[in-house]
C-alpha positions, 0 to 999 in steps of 0.5 A: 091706635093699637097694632098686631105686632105678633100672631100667637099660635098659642096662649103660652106664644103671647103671654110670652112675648107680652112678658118680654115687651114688658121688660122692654117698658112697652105696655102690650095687650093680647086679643084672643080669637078663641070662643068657646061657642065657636069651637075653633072656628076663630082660630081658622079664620085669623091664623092663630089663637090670638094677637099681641097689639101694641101703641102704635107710637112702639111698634118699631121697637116692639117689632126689633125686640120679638125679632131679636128674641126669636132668632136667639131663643134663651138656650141656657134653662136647666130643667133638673 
């Protein structure tokens, strides 16, 4: 069984914490809200733009691994 472990306000938002369970071996998958003939309407109703779902069997350590990248965001990109 699959569970929400982040809301993404944006598509940027899940693929990047896709990407950082990835690196943790945690296989994730993301669920847009998003339609195109409902024009926003999704977004309204779930909160966000979609979710980031994982096996239940890793959403522990899935929750520890956004958590931590959350509270200490890379600070160390050069954008020159």
């Amino acid at each position: 069984m699959l569970k929400r472990v982040y809301l993404a306000q944006d598509e940027f938002g899940a693929i990047t914490i896709k990407e950082i369970l990835k690196g943790h071996n945690i296989k994730a998958l993301i669920r847009r809200f998003e339609t195109t003939w409902l024009d926003g309407l999704p977004r309204l109703m779930e909160g966000g733009w979609g979710e980031v779902l994982v096996e239940e069997k890793d959403y522990e350590k899935a929750i520890e691994y956004i958590q931590e990248f959350l509270s200490n965001p890379p600070s160390d990109i050069d954008f020159e």
